[in-house]
C-alpha positions as CSV (number, residue, x, y, z in Angstrom):
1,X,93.1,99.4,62.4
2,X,92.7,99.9,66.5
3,X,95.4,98.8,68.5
4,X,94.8,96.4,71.1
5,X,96.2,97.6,74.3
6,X,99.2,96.1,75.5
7,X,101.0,95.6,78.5
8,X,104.5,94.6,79.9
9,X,104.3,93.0,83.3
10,X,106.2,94.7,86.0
11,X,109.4,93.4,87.0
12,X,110.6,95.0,89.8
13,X,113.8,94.0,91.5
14,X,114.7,93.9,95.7
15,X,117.0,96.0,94.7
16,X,115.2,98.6,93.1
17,X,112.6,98.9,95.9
18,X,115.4,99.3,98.9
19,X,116.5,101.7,96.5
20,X,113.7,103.4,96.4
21,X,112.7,103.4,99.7
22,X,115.6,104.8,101.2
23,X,115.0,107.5,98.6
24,X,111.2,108.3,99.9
25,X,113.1,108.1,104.2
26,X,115.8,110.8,102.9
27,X,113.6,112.8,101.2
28,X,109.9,112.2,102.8
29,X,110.2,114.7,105.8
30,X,110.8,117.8,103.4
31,X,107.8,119.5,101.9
32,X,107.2,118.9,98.0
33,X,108.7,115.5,98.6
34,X,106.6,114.0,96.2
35,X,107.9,115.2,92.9
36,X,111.3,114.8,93.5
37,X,110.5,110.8,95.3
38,X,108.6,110.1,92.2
39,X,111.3,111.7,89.6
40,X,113.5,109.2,91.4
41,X,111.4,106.4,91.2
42,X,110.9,106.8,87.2
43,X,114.8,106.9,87.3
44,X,115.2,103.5,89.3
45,X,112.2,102.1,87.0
46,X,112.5,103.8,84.0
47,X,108.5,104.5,84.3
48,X,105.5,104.5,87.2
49,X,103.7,101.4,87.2
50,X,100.7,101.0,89.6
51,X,102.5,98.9,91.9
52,X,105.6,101.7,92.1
53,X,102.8,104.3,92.7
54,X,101.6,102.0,95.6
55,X,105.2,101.5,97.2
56,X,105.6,105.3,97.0
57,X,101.6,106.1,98.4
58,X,102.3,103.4,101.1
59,X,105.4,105.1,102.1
60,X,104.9,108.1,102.7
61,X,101.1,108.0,103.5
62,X,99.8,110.2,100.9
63,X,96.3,108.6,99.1
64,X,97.4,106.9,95.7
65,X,94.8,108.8,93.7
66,X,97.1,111.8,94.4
67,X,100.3,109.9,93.2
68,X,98.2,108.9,90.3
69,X,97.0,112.3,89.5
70,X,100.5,113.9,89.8
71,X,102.2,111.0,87.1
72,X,99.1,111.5,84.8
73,X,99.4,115.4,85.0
74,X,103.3,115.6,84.2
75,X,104.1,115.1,81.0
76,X,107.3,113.7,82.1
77,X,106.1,111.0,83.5
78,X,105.3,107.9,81.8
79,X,103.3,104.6,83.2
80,X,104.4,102.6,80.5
81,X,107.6,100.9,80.1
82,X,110.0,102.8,77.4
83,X,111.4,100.0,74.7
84,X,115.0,98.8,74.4
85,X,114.6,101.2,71.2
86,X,112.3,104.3,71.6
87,X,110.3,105.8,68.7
88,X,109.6,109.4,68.6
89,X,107.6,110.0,66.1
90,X,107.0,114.2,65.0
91,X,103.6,115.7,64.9
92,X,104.5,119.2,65.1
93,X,102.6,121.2,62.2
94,X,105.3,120.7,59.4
95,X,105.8,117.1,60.1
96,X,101.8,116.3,59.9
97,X,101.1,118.2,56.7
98,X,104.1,116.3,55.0
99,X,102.5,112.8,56.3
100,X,103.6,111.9,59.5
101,X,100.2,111.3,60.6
102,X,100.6,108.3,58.0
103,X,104.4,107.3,59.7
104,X,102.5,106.9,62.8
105,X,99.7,104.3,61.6
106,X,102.1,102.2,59.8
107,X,104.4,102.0,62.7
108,X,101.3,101.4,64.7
109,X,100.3,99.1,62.2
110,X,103.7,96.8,62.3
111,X,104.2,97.4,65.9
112,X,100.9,96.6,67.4
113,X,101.1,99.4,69.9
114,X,99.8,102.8,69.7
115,X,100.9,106.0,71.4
116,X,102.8,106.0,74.7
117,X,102.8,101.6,74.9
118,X,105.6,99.4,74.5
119,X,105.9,96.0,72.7
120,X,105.6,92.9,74.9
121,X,109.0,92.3,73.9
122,X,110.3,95.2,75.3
123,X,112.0,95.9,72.2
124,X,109.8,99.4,71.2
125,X,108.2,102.0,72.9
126,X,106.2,104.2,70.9
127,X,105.7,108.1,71.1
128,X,104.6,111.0,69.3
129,X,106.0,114.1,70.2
130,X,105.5,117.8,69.0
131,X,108.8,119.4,66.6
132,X,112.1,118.0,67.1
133,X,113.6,121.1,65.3
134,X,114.2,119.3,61.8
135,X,111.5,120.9,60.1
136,X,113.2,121.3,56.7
137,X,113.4,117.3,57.0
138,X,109.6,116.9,57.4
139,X,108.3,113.8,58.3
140,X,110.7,113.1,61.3
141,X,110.9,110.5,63.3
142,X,113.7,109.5,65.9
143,X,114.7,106.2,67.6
144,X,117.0,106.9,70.4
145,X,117.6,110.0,69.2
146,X,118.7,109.1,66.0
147,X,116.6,111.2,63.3
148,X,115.2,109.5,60.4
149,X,113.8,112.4,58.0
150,X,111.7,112.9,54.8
151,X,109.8,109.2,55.3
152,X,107.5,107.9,53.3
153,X,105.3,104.5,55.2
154,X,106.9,102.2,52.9
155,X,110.4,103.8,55.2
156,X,109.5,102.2,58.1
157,X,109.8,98.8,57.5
158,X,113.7,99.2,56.3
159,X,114.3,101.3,59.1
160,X,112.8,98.8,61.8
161,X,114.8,96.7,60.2
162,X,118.1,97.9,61.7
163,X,116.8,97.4,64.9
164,X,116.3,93.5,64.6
């Protein structure tokens, strides 16, 4: 079943912006400013929404397809919101032989949202991520960094549970 895309509006606050502009004046002048301005950003938002990627491009005049590039070509940033409760799903080798491909579609499947979205809620962010170092409990998956191991699909709807 195909996830339809979904999206949390932005919600940016006063605050957060004059936050992060007088990040972007202290540290705008020194070269390789950008990383570190949008690092900051991601801290103050929590993720780099198109209209964070425009205060930070407007700024400090640098073309927004380059701030775009640079927060699609780190992995660690994310243009999705994260969820109150963030699931981290393994897909490392160990983990997908042992079924976590199937973990993954059912969460999909009772979540509505598909890799790296959150739930219009806000409530859960979903991820798949690449060994968590818990092989010998294969399939793995972690919310907030708690780990959940040796799931079956029918797991997931007990465990979601605990989050309600």
């Amino acid at each position: 079943m195909a996830c339809k895309k979904q999206t949390v509006p932005f919600s940016g606050t006063p605050e957060q912006e004059a936050e992060l502009k007088a990040a972007i004046a202290e540290l705008k002048s020194e070269p390789g400013a950008l990383m570190p301005v949008m690092q900051k950003a991601q801290d103050i938002y929590g993720y780099l929404p198109i209209e964070v990627q425009t205060m930070i491009s407007d700024e400090m005049g640098i073309p927004l397809e380059k701030v775009y590039g640079v927060a699609t070509f780190y992995a660690q940033f994310a243009l999705q919101p994260k969820g109150k409760y963030k699931i981290s799903v393994c897909l490392g080798t160990a983990c997908y032989v042992k079924g976590s491909g199937e973990i993954f579609k059912k969460l999909e499947e009772i979540l509505g949202i598909t890799n790296g979205e959150c739930t219009p809620d806000g409530k859960f962010s979903l991820d798949s991520c690449r060994c968590v170092g818990a092989c010998g409990l294969a399939p793995v998956m972690m919310i907030n960094g708690e780990v959940y191991g040796r799931l079956t699909p029918d797991d997931v709807p007990g465990i979601l549970a605990k989050y309600n």
